[in-house]
N, CA, C and O of each residue as an XYZ file, in Angstrom:
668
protein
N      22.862     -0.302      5.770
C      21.841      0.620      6.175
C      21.532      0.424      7.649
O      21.021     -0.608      8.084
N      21.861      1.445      8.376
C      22.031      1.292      9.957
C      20.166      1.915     10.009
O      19.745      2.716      9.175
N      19.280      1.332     11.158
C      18.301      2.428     11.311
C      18.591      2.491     12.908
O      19.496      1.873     13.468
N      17.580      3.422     13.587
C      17.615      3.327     15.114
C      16.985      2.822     15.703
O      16.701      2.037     14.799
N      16.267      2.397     16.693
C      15.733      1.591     17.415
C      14.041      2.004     16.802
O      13.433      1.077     16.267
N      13.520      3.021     16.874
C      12.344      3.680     16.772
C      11.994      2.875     14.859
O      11.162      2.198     14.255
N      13.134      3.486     14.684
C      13.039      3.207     12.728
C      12.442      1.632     12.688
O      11.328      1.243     12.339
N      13.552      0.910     13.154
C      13.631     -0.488     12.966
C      12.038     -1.148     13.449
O      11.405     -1.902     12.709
N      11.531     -0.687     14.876
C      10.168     -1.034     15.279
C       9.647     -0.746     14.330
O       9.093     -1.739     13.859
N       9.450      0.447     13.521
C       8.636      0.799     12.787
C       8.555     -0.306     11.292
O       7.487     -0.722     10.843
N       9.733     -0.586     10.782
C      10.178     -1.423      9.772
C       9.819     -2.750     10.076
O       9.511     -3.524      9.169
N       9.827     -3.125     11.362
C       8.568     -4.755     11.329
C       7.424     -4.259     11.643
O       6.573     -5.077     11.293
N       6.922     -3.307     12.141
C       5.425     -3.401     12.307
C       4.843     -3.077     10.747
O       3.657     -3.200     10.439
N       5.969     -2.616      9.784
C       5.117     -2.679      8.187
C       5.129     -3.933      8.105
O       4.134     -4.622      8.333
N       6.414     -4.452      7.722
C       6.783     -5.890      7.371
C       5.701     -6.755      8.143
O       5.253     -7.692      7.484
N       5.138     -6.578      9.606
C       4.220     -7.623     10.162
C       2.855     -7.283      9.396
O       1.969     -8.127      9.263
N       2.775     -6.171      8.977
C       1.188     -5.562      8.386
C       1.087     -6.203      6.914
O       0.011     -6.412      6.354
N       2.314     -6.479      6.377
C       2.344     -7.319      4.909
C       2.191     -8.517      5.235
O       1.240     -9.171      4.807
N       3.155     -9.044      6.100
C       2.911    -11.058      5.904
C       2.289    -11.261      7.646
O       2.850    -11.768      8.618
N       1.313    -10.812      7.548
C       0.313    -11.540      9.112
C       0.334    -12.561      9.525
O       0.460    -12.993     10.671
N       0.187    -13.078      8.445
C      -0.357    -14.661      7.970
C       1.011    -15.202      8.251
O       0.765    -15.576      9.398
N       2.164    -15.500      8.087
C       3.176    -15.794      8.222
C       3.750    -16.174      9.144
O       3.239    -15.787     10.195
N       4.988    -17.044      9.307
C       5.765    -17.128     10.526
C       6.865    -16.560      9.978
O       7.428    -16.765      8.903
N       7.268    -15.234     11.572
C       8.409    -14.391     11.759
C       9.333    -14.701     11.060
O       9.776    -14.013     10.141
N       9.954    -16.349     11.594
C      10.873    -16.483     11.112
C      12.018    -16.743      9.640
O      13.229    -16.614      9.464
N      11.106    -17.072      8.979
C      10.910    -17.257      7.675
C      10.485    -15.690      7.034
O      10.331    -15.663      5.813
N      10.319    -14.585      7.678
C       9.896    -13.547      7.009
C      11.268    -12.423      6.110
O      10.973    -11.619      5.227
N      12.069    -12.554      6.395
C      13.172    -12.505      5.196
C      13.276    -12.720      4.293
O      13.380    -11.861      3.418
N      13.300    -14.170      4.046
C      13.027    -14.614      2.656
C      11.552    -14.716      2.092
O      11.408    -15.375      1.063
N      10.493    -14.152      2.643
C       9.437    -13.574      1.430
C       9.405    -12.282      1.100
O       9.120    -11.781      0.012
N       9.756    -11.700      2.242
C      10.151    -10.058      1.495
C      10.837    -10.072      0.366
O      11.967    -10.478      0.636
N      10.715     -9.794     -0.975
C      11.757     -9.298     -1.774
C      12.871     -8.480     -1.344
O      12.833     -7.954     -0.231
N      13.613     -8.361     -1.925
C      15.043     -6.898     -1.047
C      14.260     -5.799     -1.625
O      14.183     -4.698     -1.080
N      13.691     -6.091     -2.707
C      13.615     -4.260     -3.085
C      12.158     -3.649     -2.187
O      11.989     -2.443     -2.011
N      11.305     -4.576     -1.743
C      10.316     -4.416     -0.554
C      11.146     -4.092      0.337
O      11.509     -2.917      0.300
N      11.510     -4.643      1.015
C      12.834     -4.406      2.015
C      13.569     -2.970      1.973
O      13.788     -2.498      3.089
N      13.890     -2.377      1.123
C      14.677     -1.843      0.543
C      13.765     -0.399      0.680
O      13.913      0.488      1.521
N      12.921     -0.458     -0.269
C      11.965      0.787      0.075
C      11.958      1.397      1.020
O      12.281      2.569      1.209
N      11.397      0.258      2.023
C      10.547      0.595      3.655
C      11.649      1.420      4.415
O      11.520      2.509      4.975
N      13.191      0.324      4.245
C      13.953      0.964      5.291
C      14.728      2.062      4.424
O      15.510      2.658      5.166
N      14.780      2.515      3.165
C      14.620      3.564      2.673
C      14.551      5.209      3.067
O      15.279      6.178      3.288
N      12.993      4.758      2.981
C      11.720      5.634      3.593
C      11.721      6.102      4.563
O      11.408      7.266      4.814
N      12.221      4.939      5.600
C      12.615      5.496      6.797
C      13.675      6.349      7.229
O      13.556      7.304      7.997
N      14.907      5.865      6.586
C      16.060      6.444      6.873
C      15.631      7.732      6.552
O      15.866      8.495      7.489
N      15.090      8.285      5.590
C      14.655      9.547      4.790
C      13.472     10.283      5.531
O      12.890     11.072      4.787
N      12.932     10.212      6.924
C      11.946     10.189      8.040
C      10.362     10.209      7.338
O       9.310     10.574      7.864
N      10.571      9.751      6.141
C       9.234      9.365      5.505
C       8.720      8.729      5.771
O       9.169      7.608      6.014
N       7.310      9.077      5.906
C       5.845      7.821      6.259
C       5.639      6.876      5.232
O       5.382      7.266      4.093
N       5.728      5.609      5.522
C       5.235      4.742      4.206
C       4.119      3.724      4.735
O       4.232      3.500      5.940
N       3.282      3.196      4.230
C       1.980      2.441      4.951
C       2.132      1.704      3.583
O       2.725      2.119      2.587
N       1.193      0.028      3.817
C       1.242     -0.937      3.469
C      -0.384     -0.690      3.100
O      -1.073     -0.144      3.961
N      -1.178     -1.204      1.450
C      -2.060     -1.305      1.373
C      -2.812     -2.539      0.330
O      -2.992     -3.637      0.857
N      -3.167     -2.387     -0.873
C      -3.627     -3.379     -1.290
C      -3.776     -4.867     -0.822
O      -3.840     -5.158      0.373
N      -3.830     -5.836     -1.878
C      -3.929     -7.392     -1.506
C      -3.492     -8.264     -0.194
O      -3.958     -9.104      0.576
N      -1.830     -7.237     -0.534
C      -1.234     -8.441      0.735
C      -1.601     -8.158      2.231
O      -1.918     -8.934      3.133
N      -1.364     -5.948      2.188
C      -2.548     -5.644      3.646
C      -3.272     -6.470      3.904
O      -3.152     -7.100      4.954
N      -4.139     -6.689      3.114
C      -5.421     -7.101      3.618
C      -5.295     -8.936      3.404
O      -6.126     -9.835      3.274
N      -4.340     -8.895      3.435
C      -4.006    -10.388      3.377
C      -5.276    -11.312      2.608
O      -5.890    -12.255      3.107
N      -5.431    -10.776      1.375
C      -5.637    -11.557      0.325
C      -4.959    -11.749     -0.968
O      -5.378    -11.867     -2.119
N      -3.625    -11.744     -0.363
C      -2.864    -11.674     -1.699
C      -2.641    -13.337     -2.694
O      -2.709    -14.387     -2.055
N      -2.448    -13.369     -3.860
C      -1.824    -14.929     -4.192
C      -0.520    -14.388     -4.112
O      -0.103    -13.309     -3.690
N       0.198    -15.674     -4.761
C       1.153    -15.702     -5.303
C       2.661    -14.777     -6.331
O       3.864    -14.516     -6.300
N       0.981    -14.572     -7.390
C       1.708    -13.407     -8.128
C       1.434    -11.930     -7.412
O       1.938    -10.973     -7.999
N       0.888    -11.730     -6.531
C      -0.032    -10.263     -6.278
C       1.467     -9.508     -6.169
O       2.525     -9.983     -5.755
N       1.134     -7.923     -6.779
C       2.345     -7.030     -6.415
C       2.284     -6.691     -5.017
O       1.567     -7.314     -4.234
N       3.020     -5.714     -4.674
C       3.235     -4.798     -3.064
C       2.846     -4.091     -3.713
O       3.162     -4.128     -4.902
N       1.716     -2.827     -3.067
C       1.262     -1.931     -2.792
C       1.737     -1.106     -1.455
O       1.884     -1.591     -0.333
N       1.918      0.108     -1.803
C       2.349      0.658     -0.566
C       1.613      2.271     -0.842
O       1.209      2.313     -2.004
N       1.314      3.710     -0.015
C       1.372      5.098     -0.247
C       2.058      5.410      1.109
O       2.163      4.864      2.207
N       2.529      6.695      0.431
C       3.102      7.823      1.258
C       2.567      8.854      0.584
O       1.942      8.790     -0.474
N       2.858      9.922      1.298
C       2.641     11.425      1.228
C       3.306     11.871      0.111
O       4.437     11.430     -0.093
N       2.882     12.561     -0.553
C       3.660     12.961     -1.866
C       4.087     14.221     -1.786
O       3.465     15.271     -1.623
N       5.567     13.925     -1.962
C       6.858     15.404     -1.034
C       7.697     15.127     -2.614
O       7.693     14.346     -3.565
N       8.316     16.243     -2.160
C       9.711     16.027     -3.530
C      10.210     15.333     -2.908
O      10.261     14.301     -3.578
N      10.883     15.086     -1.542
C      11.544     13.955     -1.228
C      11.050     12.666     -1.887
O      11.627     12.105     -2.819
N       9.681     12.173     -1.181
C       9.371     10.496     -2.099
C       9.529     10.720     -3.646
O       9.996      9.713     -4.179
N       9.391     11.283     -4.128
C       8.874     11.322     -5.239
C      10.809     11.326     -6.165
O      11.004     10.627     -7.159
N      12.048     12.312     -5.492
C      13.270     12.247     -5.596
C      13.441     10.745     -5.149
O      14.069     10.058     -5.955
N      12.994     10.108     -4.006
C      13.880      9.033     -3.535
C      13.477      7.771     -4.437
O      14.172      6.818     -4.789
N      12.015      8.094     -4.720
C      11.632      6.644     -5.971
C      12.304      6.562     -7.000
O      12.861      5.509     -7.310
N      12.400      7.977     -7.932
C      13.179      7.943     -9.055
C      14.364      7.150     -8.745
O      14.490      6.061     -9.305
N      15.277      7.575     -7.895
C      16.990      6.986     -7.361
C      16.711      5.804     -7.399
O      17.800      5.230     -7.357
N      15.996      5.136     -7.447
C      15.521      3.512     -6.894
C      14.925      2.594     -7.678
O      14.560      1.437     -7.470
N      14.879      3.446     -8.798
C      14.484      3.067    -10.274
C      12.582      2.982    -10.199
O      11.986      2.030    -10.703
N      12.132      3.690     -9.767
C      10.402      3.805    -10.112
C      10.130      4.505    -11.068
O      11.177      5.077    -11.371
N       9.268      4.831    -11.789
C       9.054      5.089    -12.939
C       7.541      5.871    -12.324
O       7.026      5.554    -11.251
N       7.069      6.787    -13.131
C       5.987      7.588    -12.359
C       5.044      6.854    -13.670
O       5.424      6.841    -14.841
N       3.876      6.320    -13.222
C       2.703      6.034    -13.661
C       1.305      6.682    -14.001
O       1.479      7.872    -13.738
N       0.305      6.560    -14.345
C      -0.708      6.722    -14.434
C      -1.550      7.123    -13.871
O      -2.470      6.761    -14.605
N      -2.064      7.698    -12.969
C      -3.125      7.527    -11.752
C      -4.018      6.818    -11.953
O      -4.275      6.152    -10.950
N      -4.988      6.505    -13.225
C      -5.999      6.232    -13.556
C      -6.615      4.965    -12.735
O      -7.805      4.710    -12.549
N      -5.404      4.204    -12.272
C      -5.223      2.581    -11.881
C      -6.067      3.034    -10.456
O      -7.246      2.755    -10.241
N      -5.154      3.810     -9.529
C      -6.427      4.045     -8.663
C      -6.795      5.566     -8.414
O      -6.152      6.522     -7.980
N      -8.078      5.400     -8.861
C      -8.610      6.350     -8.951
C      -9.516      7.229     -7.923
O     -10.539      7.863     -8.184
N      -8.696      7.051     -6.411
C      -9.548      7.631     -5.782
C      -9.450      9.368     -4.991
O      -8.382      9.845     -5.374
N     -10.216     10.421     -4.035
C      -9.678     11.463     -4.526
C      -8.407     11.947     -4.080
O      -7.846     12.901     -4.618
N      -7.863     11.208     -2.950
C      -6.491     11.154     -2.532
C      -5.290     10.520     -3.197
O      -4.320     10.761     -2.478
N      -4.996      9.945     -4.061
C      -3.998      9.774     -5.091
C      -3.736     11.003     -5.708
O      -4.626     11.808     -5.982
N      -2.273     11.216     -5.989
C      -2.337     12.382     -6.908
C      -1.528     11.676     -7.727
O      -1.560     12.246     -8.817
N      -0.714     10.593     -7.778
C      -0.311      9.523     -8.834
C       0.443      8.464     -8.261
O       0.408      8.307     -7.041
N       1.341      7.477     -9.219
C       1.561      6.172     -9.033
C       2.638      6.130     -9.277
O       2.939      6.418    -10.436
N       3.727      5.758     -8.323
C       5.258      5.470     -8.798
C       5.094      3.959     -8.613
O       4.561      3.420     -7.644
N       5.866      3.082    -10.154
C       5.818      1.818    -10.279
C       7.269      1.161    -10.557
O       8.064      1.650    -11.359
N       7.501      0.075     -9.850
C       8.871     -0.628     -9.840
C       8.389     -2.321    -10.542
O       7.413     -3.051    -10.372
N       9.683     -2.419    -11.398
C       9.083     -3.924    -12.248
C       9.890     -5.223    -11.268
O      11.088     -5.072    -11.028
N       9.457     -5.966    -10.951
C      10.754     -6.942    -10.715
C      11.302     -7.127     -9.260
O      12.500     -7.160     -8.981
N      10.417     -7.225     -8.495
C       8.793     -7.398     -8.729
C       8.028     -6.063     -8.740
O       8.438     -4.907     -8.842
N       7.138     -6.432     -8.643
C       5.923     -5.205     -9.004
C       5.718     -4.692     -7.958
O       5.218     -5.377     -7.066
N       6.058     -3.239     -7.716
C       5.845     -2.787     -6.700
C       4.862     -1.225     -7.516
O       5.004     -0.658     -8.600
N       3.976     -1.016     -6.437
C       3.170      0.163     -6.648
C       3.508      1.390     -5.076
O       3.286      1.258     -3.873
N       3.981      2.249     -5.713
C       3.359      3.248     -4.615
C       3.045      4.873     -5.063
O       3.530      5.799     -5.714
N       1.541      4.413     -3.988
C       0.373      5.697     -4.249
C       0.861      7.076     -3.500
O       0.764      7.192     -2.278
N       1.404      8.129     -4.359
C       1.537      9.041     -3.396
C       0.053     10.142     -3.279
O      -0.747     10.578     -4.106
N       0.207     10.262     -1.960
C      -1.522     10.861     -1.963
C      -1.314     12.450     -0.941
O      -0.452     12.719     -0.104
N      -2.362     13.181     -1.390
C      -2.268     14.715     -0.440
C      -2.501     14.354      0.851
O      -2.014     15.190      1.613
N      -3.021     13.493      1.392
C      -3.171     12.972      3.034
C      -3.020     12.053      3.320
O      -3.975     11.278      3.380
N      -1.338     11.526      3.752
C      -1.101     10.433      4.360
C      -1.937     10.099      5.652
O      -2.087      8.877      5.667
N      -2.424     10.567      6.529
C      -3.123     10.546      7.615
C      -4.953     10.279      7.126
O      -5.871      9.517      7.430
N      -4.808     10.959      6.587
C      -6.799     10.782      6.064
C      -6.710      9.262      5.327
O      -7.568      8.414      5.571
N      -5.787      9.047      4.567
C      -5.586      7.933      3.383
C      -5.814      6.511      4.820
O      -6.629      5.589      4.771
N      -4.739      6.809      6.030
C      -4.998      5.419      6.672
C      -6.073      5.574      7.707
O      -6.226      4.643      8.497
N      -6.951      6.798      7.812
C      -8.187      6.515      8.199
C      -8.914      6.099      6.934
O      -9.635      5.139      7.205
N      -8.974      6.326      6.099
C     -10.044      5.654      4.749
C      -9.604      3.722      5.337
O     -10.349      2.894      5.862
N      -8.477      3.640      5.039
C      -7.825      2.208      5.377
C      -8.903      1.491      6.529
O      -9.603      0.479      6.516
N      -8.693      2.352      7.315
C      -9.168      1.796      9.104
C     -10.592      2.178      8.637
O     -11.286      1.838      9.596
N     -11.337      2.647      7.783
C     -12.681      2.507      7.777
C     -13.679      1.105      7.101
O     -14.603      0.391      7.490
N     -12.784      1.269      5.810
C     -13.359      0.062      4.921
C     -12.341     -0.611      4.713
O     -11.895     -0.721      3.571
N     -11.692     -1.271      5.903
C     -10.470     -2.689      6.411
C     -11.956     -3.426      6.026
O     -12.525     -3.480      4.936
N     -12.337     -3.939      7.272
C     -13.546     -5.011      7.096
C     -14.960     -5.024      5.951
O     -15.764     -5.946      5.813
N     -14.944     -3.960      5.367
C     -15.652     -3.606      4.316
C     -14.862     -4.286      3.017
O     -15.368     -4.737      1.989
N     -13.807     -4.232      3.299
C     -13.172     -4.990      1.701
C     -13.116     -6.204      2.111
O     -13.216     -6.997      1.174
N     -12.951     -6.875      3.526
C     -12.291     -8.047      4.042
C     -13.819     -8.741      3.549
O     -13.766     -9.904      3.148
N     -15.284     -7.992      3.574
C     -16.215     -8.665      3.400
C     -16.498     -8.799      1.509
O     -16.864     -9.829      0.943
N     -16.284     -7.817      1.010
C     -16.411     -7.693     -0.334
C     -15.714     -8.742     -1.264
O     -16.130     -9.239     -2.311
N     -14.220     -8.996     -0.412
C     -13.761     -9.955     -1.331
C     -14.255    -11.688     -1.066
O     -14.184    -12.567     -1.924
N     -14.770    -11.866      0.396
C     -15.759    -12.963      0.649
C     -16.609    -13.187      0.046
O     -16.790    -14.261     -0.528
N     -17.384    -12.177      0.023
C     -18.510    -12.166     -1.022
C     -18.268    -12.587     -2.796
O     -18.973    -13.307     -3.503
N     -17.104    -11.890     -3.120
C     -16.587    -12.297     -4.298
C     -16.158    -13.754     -4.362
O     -16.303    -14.260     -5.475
N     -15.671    -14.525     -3.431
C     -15.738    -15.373     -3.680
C     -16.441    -16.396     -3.735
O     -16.250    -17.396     -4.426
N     -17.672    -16.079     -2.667
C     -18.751    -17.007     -2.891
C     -19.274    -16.751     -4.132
O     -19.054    -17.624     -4.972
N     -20.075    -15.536     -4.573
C     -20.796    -15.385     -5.392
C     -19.911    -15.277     -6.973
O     -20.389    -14.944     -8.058
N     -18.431    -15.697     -6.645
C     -17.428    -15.862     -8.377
C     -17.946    -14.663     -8.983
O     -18.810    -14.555     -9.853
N     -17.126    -13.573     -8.244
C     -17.222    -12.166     -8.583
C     -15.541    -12.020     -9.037
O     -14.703    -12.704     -8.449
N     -15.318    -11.482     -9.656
C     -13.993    -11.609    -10.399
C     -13.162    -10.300    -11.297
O     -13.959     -9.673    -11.996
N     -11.919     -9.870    -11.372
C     -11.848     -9.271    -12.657
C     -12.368     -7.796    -12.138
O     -12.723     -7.486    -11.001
N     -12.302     -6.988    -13.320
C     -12.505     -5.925    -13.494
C     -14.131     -5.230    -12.527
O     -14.311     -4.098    -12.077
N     -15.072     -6.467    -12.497
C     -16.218     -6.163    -11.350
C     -15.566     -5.955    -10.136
O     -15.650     -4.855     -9.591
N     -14.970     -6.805     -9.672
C     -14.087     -6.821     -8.211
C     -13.782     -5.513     -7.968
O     -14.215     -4.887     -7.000
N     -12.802     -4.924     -9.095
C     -11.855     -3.556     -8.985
C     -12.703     -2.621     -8.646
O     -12.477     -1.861     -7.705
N     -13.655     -2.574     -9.291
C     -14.566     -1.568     -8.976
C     -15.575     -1.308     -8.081
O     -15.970     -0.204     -7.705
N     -16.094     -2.759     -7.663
C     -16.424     -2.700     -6.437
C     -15.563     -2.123     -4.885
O     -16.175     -1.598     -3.955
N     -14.190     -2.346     -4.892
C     -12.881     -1.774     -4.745
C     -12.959     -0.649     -4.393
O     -13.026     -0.244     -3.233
N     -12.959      0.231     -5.794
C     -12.895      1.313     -6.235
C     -13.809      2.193     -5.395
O     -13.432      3.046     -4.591
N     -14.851      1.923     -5.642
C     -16.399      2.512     -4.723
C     -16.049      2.694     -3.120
O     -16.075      3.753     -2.493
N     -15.689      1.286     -2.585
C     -15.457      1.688     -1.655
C     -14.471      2.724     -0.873
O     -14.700      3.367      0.151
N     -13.675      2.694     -1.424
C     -12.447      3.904     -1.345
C     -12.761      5.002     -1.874
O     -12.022      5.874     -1.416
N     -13.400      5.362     -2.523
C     -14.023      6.880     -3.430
C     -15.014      6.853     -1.923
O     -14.585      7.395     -0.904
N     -15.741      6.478     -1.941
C     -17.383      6.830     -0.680
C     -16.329      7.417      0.693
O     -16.406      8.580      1.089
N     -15.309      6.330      1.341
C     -14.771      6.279      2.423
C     -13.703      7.697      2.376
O     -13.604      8.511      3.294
N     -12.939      7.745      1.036
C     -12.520      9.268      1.264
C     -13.401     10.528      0.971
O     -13.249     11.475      1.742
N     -14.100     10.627      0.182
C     -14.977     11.731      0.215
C     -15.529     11.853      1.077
O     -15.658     13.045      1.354
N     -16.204     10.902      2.058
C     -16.552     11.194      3.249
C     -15.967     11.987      4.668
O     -16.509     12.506      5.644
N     -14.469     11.767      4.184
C     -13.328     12.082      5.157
C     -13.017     13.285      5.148
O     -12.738     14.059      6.064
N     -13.108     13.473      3.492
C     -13.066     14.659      2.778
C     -14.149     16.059      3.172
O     -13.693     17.135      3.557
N     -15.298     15.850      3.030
C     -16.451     16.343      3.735
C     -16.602     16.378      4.761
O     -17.432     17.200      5.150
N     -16.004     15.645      5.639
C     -15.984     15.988      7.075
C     -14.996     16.581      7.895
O     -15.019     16.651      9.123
N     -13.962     17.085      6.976
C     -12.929     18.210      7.439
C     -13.072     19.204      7.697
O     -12.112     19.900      8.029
C-alpha cells in the first residue's frame, strides 16, 4: 500500500492522536495491523477518518478497543464490509450525529459513521477537556461502569445539539 506524501502525514498525525503518550519509536508494534490497516485504507480511498473514544483521549487500559468515525458515504460503509466489519447497533452511542456502528472483532475496533464529519470533530474539540475532567472526577470519586457511560453520553448529546442549533 503506497500512500503520498500528504496521505502518509496525515496517517501519523492519526496514529500520533491514538498513542500520545507513547514513544514514536516503538509505535508499530502497538498499532494492531488491522488499526493500521483501516487508517491507511481510508486514506487511499480519500476518506476522512478521525480517532475518538478512550485511547483519543488517552485514557485507554489495556483491553480498551479503537474507536474511530467517518462520514457515512457508500464508500465507508462498501470499504468496511471488504474488511470484514459487520454493521452494528447504534444504540451503543447514542448521540444525534451517529447514524450507526461498523464493528471489527480481533481486536475490537468500532467505527461511528455520522451525518457530519466536520460538526462531529468540533463536538470533539468542545468537550476534549470536559471528558478529560469527567473521567478525573470518576476516578477520584470511584465513578465507574455504566454511570461513567452516561455521564459520557450527556456530554456528547448537549455538545452536538448545541452545534446542531447553531447551524
Amino acid at each position: 500500500m503506497s500512500l503520498d506524501h500528504a496521505k502518509m502525514c496525515k496517517t501519523f498525525q492519526i496514529i500520533g492522536s491514538l498513542l500520545p503518550h507513547k514513544a514514536f519509536q516503538v509505535m508499530g508494534s502497538l498499532l494492531p495491523h488491522a488499526v493500521s490497516n483501516l487508517i491507511m485504507r481510508t486514506l487511499q480511498q480519500n476518506l476522512d477518518i478521525a480517532p475518538t473514544g478512550s485511547r483519543w483521549l488517552n485514557t485507554d487500559r489495556e483491553d480498551s478497543d479503537w474507536d474511530f468515525f467517518a462520514a457515512d458515504t457508500p464508500v465507508i460503509r462498501h470499504l468496511l464490509n471488504t474488511m470484514g466489519f459487520f454493521e452494528s447497533h447504534c444504540d451503543v452511542y447514542p448521540d444525534p450525529l451517529t447514524t450507526t456502528v461498523f464493528t471489527a472483532l480481533n481486536p475490537r475496533i468500532h467505527v461511528q459513521l455520522v451525518s457530519d464529519f466536520e460538526m462531529k470533530k468540533k463536538a470533539q474539540a468542545i468537550i476534549r477537556g470536559h471528558l478529560l475532567n469527567l473521567h478525573e472526577s470518576c476516578r477520584i470519586y470511584h465513578i465507574c461502569g455504566d454511570s461513567k457511560k452516561k455521564l459520557e453520553q450527556m456530554l456528547w448529546d448537549v455538545a452536538e445539539k448545541g452545534l446542531l442549533a447553531n447551524q
